[in-house]
N, C-alpha and C positions, 0 to 999 in steps of 0.2 A: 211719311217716309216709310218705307219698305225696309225690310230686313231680312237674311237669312239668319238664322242662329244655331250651326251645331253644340252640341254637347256632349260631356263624355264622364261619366260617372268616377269618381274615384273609388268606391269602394272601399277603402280603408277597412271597413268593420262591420260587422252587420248590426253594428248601434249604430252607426254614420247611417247607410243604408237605410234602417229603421228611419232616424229620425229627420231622413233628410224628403223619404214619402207624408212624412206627417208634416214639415211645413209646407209643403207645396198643396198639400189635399187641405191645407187650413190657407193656403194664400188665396187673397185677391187682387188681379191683375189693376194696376193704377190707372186712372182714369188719361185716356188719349193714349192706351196702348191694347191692341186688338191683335188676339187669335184669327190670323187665316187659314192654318192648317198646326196641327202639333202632330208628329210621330215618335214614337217609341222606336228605338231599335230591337231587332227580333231576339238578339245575344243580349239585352238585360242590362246594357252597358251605355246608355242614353240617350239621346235622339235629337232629333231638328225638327225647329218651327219657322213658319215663315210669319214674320208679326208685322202689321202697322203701327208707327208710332207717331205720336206730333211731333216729338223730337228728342234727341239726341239723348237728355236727361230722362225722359221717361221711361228710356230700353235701360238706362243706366240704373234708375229706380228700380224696373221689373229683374232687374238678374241680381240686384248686388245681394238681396238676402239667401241667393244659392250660390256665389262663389263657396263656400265650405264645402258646398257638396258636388259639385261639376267644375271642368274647365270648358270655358265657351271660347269658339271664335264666330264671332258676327262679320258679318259684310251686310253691305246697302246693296239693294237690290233696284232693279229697274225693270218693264217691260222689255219683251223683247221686239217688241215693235217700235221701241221708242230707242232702244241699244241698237239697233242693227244702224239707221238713218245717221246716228249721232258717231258710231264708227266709221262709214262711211267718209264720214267730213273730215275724222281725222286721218284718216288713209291719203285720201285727198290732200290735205295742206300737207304731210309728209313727205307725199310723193313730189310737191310742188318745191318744196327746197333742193336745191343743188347740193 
């Protein structure tokens, strides 16, 4: 499963701050959860990764020990080859209701 994952630092303090680089530069990602890309934002203030997971509980595993230091909102993501066909269909049965 695919994921987008923004984030958004809270800042609170530059002990938070501090300590919230030093568990992430001491984590390691749990097994059946994969980096496809990670960004930083340029203003210092968090970023977005795109991750594969096997499931649900292991994106659950990989953020729960940064809830103190970011707020996330995730979405499942999909191809856009495989989004456009699948919207299509539902355009289609839409339109076919009266």
């Amino acid at each position: 499963m695919l994921f987008i994952i923004t984030y958004i630092s809270r800042h609170e303090s530059e002990e938070l701050e501090q300590r919230g680089l030093n568990v992430f530069k001491s984590w390691t990602p749990p097994v059946g959860f994969e980096f496809k890309s990670h960004y930083a934002f340029a203003d210092g203030h968090g970023g977005v990764a795109v991750v594969e997971v096997d499931s649900p509980a292991t994106l659950y595993e990989a953020i729960t020990p940064f809830h103190v230091f970011n707020d996330f909102d995730v979405h499942p993501a999909l191809d856009i080859e495989e989004a456009v066909p699948l919207g299509d269909k539902a355009m289609a049965w839409r339109d076919s209701v009266n």
